[in-house]
N, C-alpha and C positions, 0 to 999 in steps of 0.2 A: 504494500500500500504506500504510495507517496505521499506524504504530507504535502498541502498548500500553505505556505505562508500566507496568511492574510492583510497582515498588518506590518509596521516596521515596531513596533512595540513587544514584538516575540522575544522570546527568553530561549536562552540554554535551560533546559531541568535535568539534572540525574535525579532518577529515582531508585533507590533499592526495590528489593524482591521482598524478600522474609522477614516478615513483621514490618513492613509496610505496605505491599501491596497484598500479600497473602498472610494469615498469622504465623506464625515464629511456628515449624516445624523442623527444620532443616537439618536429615541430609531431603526431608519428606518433603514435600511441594502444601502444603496449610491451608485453610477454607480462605474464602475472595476477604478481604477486611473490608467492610461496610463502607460503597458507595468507591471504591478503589478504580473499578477498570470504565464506571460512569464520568470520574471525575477525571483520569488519563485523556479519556475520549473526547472530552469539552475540551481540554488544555489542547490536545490536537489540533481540534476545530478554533481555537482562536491562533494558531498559527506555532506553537513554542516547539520548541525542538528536543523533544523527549529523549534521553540516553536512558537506558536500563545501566545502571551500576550497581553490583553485585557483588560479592565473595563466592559465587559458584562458577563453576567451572567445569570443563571438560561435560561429560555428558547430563551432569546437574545441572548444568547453563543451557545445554540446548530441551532440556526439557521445561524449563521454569519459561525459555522464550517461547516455543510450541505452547506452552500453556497460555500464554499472554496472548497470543496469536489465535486460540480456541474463541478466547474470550474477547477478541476483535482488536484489541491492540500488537500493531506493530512498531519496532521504535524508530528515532534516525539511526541511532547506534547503539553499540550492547558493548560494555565496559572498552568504552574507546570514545576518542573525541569527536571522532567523524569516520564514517563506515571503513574508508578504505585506509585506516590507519593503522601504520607498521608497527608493531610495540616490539620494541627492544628494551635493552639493558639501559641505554640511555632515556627513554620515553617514562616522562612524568607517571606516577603510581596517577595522581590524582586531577582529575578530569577539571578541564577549563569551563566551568560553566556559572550561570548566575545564581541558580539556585540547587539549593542538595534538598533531597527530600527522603529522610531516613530515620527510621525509629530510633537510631543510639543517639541523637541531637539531646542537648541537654535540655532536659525535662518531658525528654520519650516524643513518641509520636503525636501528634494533635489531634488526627483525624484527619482523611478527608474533605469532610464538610468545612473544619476548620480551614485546611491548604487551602482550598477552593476560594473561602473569604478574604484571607489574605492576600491572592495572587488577584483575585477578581472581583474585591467588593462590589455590591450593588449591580453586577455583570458589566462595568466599566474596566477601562482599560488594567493593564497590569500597575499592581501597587506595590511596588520591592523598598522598603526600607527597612534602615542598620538601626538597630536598640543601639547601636554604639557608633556611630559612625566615624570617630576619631580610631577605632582599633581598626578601621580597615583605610591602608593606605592609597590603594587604588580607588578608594572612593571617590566621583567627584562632586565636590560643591559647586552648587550655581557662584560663581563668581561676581561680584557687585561692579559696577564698571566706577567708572572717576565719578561721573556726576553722579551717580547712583548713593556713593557713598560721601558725596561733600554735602549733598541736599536729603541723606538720609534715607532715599526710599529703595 
């Protein structure tokens, strides 16, 4: 399935497998976790560019994607940054992306429903911001221009 972009407001997302899309059975494949492969499918449909990043591997990875695949999601990539990428000894462990969507985040998984309101409140465009925005150095700030900040606004 090819994804359309729709928007220029699309995101990178890695999303884990095991206890976030399925519950935490693994080396076993876990029931759907409420609202999981509905809420994949909308982030689709607004254009973000889904990686599957995972810890499984070898025939546990292509069973967890065929299952994803059952369940109507395809991704752009599966523990890689872009499909046709070479992973070596040199290639980053950890995926280029805007957002990680994973149950081990500090304070566990949200839900679903939650992900969904924060990436798309109200069904408006995407909402990505830092609780901390000074820890992340790539951040950027809207910059104030000269007159912006002599006259204050």
């Amino acid at each position: 399935m090819e994804q359309q972009f729709i928007n220029n407001n699309s995101k990178t997302i890695a999303i884990d497998f095991d206890g976030t899309i399925v519950e935490h059975q693994y080396p076993r494949i876990g029931k759907e976790m409420l609202f999981a492969f509905a809420t994949i499918k909308e982030l689709q449909k607004k254009g973000h560019k889904l990686i599957l990043h995972t810890y499984r591997t070898g025939t546990l990875l292509d069973e967890a994607v065929e299952y994803c695949k059952q369940n109507g999601v395809e991704f752009y990539a599966v523990n890689k940054n872009y499909p046709e990428e070479v992973i070596t000894e040199s290639t980053p462990r950890k995926l280029n992306v805007d957002v990680f969507i994973d149950d081990r985040n500090v304070g566990g998984f949200l839900g679903w429903s939650a992900v969904w309101q924060i990436l798309h409140p109200e069904g408006g465009e995407f909402n990505h911001t830092y609780k901390n925005p000074e820890a992340h150095h790539n951040y950027k700030k809207e910059e104030k221009s000269f007159l912006q900040k002599l006259f204050g606004k």
